[in-house]
N, C-alpha and C positions, 0 to 999 in steps of 0.2 A: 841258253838264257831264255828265248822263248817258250821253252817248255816248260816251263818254273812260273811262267808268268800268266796271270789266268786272259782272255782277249777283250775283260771287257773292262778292267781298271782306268784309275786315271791315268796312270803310271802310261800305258799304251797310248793314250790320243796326245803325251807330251811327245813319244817316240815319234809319231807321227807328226807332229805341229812343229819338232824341230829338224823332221824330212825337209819340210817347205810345204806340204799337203794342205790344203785349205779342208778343215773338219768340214765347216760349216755345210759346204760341197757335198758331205757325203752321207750315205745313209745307214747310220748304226751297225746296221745287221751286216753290210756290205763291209765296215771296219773290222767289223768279229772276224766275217769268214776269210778276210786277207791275212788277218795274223794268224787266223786256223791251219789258212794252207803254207804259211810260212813256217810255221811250228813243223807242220808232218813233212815236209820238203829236208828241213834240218833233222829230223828224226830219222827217214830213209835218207839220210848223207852221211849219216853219225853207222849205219851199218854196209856203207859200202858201194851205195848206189849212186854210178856212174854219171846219170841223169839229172837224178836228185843235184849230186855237186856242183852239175855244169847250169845248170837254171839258178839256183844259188849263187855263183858267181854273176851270172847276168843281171840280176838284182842289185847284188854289191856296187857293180859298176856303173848300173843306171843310179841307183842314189848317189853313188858320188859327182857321174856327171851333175842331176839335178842339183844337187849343192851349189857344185859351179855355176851352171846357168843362173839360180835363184841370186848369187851372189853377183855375177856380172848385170844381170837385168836392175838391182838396186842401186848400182854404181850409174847405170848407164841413166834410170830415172832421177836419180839427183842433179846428173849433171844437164840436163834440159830441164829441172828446175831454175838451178844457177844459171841457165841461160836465159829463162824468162824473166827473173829477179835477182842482176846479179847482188854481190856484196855491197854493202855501204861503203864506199872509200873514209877513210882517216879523216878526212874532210867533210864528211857532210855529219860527221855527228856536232852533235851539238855540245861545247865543252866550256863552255860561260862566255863571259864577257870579254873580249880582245881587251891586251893593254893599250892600244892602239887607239882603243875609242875612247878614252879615258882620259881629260884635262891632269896635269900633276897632282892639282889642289886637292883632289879627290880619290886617289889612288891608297893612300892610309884606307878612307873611308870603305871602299871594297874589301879591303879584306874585313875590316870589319861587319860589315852587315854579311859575308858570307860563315863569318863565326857565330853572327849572331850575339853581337858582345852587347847588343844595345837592340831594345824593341821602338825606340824614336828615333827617329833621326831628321834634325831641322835644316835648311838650310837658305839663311839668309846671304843675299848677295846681288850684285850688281847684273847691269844690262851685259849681254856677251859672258855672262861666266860660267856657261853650259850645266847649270846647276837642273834646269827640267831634264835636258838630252840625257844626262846621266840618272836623273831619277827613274826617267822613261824605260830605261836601259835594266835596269832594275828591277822593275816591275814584270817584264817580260820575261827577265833571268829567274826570278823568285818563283813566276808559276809556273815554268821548262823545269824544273828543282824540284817541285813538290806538288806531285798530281791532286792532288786530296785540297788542294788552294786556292781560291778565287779572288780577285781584287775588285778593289771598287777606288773610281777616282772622282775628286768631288771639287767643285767652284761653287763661289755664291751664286752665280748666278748662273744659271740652266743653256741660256741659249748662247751662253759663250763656251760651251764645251765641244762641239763639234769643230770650229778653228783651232781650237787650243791643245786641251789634253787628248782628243783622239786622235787630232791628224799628228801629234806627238808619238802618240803610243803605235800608230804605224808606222812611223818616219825608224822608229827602235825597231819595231820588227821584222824592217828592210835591213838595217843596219845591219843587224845580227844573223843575216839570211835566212830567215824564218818562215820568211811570206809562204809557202806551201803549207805551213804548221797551222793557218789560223785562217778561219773566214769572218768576216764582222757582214752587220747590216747600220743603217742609217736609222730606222726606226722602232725601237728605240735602237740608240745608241750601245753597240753593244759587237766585242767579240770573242770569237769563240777557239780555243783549241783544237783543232779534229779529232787527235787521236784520244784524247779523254774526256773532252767536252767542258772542259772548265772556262768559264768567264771571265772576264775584263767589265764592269758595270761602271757607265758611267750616269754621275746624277748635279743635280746642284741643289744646295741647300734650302732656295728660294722654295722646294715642295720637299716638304716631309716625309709628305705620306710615301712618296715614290724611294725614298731612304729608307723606310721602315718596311715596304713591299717587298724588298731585296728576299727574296729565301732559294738561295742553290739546292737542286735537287741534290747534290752529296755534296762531301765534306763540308768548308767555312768558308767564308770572306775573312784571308789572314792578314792582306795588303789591302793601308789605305792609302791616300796620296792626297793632302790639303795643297791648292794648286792657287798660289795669290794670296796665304795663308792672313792677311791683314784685312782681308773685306772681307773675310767671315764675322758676324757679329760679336763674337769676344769667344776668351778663352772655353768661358762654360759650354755655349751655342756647340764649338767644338767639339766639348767630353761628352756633351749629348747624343755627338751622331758617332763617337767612337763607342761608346755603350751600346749605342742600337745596333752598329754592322755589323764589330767586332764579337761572335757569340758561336762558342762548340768547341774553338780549338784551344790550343796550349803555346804555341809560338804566333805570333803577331808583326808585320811591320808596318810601323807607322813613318810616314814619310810627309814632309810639311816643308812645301816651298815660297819663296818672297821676294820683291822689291822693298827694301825697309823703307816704311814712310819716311818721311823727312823730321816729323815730332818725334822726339823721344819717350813721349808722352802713350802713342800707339799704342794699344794694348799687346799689337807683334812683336814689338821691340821689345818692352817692357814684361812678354813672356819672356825669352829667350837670356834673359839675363839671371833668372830664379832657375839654379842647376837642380837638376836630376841627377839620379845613379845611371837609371837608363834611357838616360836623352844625351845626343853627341850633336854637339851645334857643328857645323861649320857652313864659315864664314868664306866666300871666296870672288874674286873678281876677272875681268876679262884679261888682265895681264897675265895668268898662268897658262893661259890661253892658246898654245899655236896661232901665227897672224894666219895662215894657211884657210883654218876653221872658218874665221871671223871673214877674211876676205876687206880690201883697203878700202872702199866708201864705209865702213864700220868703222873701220880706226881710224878714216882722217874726221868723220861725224865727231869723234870721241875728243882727238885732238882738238878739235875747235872750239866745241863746248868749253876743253878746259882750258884754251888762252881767253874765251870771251865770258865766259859766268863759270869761273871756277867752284863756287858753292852749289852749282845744279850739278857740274861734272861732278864733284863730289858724292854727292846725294843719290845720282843716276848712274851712274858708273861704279864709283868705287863700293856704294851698302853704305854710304855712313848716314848717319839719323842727324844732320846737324842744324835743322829749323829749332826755332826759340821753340814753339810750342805751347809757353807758359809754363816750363818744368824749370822750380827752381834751384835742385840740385844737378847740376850735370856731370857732378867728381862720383858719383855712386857707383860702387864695384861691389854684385854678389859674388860671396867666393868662401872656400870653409874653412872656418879659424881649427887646425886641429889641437889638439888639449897639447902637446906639444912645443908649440908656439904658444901658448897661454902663458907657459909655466918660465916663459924667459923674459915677462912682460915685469920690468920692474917697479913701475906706477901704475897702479888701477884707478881711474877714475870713474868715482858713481854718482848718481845721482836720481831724486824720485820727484815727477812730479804727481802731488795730490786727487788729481780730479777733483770732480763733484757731483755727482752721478744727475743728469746718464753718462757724461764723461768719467772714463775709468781711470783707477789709479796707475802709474806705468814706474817699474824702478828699469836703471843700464846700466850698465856697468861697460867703461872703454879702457883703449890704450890710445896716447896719443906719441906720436914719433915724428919730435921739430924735425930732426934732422933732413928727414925726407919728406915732411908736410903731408903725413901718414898718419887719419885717424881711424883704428879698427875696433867696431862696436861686437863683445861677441856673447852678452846676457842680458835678457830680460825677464822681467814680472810683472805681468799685466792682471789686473782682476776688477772685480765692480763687488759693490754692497759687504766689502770686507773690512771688519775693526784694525787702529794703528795698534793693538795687539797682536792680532792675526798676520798681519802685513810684516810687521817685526820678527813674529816668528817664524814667518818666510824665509827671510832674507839670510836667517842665521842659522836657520836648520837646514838648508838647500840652495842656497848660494853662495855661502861661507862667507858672509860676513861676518867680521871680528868687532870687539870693541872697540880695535885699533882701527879701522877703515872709514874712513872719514865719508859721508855721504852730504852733500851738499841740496838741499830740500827746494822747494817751493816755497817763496815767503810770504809773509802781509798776512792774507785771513788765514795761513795759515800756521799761525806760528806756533799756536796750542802743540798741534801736531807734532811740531822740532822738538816741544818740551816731551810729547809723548814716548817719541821714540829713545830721547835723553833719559827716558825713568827705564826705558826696558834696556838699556845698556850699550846702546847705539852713539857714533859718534856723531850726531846730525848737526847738521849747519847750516841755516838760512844763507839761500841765493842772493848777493849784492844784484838788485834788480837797476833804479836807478834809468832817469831820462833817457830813450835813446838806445836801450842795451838789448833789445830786441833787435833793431833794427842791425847793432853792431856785430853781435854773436850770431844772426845769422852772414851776414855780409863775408864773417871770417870762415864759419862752417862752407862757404863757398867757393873761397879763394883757396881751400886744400887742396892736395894733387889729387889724393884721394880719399875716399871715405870707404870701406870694408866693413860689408854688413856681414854676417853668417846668418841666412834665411833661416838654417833648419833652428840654428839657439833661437835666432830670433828675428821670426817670424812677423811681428807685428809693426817692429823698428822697420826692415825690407819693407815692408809695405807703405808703411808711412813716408819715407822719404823717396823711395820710386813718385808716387800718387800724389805730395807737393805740389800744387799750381799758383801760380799767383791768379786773381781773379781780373776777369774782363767785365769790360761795361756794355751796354747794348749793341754798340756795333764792331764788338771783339777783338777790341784792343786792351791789351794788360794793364792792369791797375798796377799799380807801383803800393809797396806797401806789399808787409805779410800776411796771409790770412790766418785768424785766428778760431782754425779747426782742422779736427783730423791731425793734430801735430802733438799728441802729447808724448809722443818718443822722442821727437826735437825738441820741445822742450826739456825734458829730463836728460839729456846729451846736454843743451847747451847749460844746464843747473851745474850737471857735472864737472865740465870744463871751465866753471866761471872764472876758475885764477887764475886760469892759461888764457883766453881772449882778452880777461881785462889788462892783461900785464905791455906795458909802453911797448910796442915795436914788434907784438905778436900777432 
C-alpha cells in the first residue's frame, strides 16, 4: 500500500493525523523520509527479509499501543474536566414558571401568554390578588425564553419605581431561582442577564426623553408592563410610549396592571370594557388567593373593611368601580352581536336623529328583549354635511332598510325631513316628544339590566353612552338634569324605542 502511494499527498498527513501524530510538530521533509523508510522496510519484507519483518511488526504494535494511550489520555482529560465542571443537575435548569407560584385565577392565563394567543394582556383587580407577582413572574419568564428580548417597565411617575416594579421584579427572580442569572444596578435603574446581556429597563412616563433614549444594543424591547395602568394620562399617552419602545421585532407582550378607580367614568375602566381580538382582560381578587400567601393581618384588614364600609371593601378589595362618578349609564355591556344572533331578532327597532351641523346626523338600529330587560344596539350611521337623499340612500343600500321598517325620526324643526324620507320610500315617523319625555326615556334607558353595545358595528353609539356624565356646578357636585351634548346616539335609541318607554307599565 505504501508503495502505491507517493510521501508527500494529502492522503499521507490523513494516515498520520489519524496515528494521533500532531503534523503541526513536524517538519515536512522529516514526514517524507518516515514514509520513505516505511515503504523500503515493506519492500525488503515483501522479499524475505528477516529484519525488515521484525522492525515492521515493532511499528504495528507501537501504533496500536499509541492508539490506546491517545484513547485513554481523552477519556482520562474529560473526566477531570467533569470534575472541574460538573453536569447541571435536572434542577438547576431552568424550565418556566412552577404551578406553585401561580394563584388559580391565572393559571388559564399562562398558558396562554406562553402560546402567545394574545399580544395584551390586562389585568384589573383587587388589593392581595397577586396579579403584579404574577406579572413579575412573566417578565422574567419571557426574557429566560427569548434571548434576542428586552423589557421595559413603566409607572407614571419615575421615583416610585424603585419600591415598586424593581424590587418586584427581583422578589421574581428569587422566586424562580435565578438570582445567579442577573446583576442589576440602582443607577439607573436597571438589570441585567449575564449570560446574554439583555435588559430589564425601567422608566416613568413623567420623562419622555429617557423612554425614547431606550436603544438595546441587539435585538428589541418585546415586553412592556403598565404598572397602576389608571395614572397614566389616558389611553392615547399610553399608545404613544407603546409606539416609541415597542420597534424591530415581530411578537410583543404587552402587559397592563390596576387598582380600578372607584368611577366608572376612569378612562382604566372604561378601556378595558372596548374588547380586542388580542387583548385578554382578567379580572381577579384576593379570594383565589392561598390565605398562606396573604398571611391573617391581611385578611382580618380585609374582613373589617367589609363589616365596617362595605362599599370601600368593595372597591379595594374586590376591582369593582362602584363610585357614582357622574356616569349615567351604569347597565352598559360591550360585547359582539354576532350576525347570527341578529337573524333571530324578531323586532328591529330604528331610529334617526337629525342633527344640525356641526352636530351630525346618527341613524341605530336595536333589539329590545322585555323579557329579560335586554336592550342590544348593534348598527349605526353616523355622517355630517349629507343630503336626506344621500342619508336615505344609506340606509337602504347598506343597512337594509325596507319600506316596510318603520323608523321613527326626530321631530318639530324637523319634520320637512320625515316628509323627505316619506317621498324616497321610507317608512318614517315623527318621535312623540311631549313634556317630560326626555327626562322619562332616559330614566327607563337606565332602569334596564342591560344595554349591549357592539363597539366594532358601532362605534360611536359605545362611545357616547360609556362618556355620558351628568354635569357638576363649581364645587362638583352633579346637577341633576340631562346634558344636552355629545348624546345623539341616545337620542336616536330613545326616538327608536319611543312605543316601548311610552307604553303604561314599561
Amino acid at each position: 500500500m505504501l508503495l502505491d502511494m507517493p510521501a508527500n499527498t494529502s492522503d499521507d498527513y490523513s494516515l498520520l493525523t489519524e496515528e494521533g501524530i500532531d503534523i503541526d510538530s513536524l517538519d515536512p521533509e522529516f514526514i517524507n523520509n518516515m514514509l520513505v523508510v516505511n515503504a523500503a522496510l515493506m519492500a525488503r519484507a515483501k522479499t524475505g527479509d528477516h529484519k525488515a519483518v521484525h522492525e515492521l511488526r515493532s511499528i504495528i504494535q507501537d501504533d496500536v499501543y499509541t492508539k490506546h494511550k491517545i484513547k485513554i489520555d481523552k477519556e482520562r482529560l474529560k473526566l477531570e474536566k467533569n470534575k472541574l465542571s460538573p453536569p447541571k443537575n435536572e434542577r438547576d435548569i431552568y424550565s418556566g414558571i412552577p404551578a406553585s407560584l401561580v394563584a388559580p385565577s391565572f393559571s388559564s392565563v399562562l398558558f396562554d401568554i406562553s402560546e402567545h394567543n394574545h399580544s395584551e394582556y390586562v389585568f384589573p383587580g383587587g388589593r392581595g390578588s397577586t396579579k403584579s407577582s404574577f406579572i413579575s413572574e412573566n417578565v422574567v419568564d419571557l426574557i429566560m425564553k427569548n434571548e434576542d428580548m428586552h423589557a421595559c417597565i413603566l409607572r407614571q411617575v419615575s421615583n416610585t419605581l424603585k419600591d415598586s416594579v424593581f424590587s418586584q421584579i427581583l422578589w421574581a427572580i428569587s422566586s424562580l431561582g435565578l438570582d445567579d442569572e442577573f446583576d442589576y444596578i440602582k443607577s439607573p435603574l436597571e438589570i441585567t442577564r449575564k449570560k446574554t446581556g439583555q435588559k430589564i429597563y425601567f422608566r416613568g412616563a413623567d420623562d419622555e426623553n429617557k423612554i425614547k433614549s431606550i436603544k438595546p444594543s441587539f435585538g428589541y424591547i418585546g415586553i412592556l408592563w403598565f404598572e397602576e395602568l389608571d395614572q397614566f394620562k389616558g389611553e392615547e399617552a399610553v399608545r404613544k410610549i407603546e409606539q416609541s419602545v415597542i420597534r424591530g421585532g415581530d411578537t410583543a407582550f404587552k402587559f397592563k396592571s390596576f387598582n380600578p378607580p372607584k368611577s366608572a367614568q376612569n378612562w382604566a375602566n372604561k378601556y378595558i370594557k372596548i374588547p380586542r381580538a388580542d387583548r385578554l382582560v382578567t379580572e381577579s381578587t384576593y379570594l383565589t388567593v392561598p390565605e398562606k400567601w396573604l398571611g391573617k393581618p391581611f385578611l382580618d384588614d380585609a374582613e373589617f373593611l367589609k363589616e365596617t364600609n362595605p362599599i370601600a371593601y368593595e372597591n379595594e378589595y374586590m376591582g369593582v368601580a362602584n363610585g357614582t362618578g357622574g356616569n349615567v349609564f351604569d347597565n352598559v355591556v360591550i360585547k359582539e352581536v354576532k350576525d347570527e344572533e341578529i337573524k333571530q331578532f324578531d323586532r328591529i327597532y330604528r331610529g334617526v336623529d337629525w342633527g344640525w351641523y356641526p352636530d351630525p346626523y346618527h341613524y341605530t338600529a336595536c333589539y329590545y328583549e322585555p323579557a329579560h330587560s335586554r336592550l342590544v344596539i348593534f348598527d349605526e350611521y353616523r355622517c355630517n354635511k349629507r343630503s336626506n337623499k344621500q342619508t336615505a340612500d344609506e340606509l337602504i343600500k347598506n343597512h337594509g332598510v325596507t319600506e316596510n321598517d318603520m323608523i321613527i325620526c326626530d321631530s318639530g324643526i324637523e319634520n320637512k325631513s320625515i316628509g323627505d324620507y316619506r317621498s324616497y320610500g321610507l317608512l318614517a315617523r315623527a318621535a312623540d316628544k311631549g313634556p317630560g319625555s326626555v327626562e322619562y326615556s332616559m330614566k327607563w334607558l337606565q332602569s334596564l339590566r342591560e344595554i349591549v353595545i357592539d363597539n366594532k358595528r358601532c362605534p360611536e353609539t359605545a362611545r357616547e353612552f360609556l362618556d355620558y356624565e351628568y354635569e357638576r356646578d363649581k364645587e362638583g357636585n352633579v346637577i341633576s338634569g340631562y346634558p344636552d351634548k355629545d348624546n345623539h346616539s341616545i337620542d336616536a335609541v330613545r326616538y327608536a324605542l319611543n312605543r316601548v318607554w311610552k307604553r303604561k307599565g314599561k
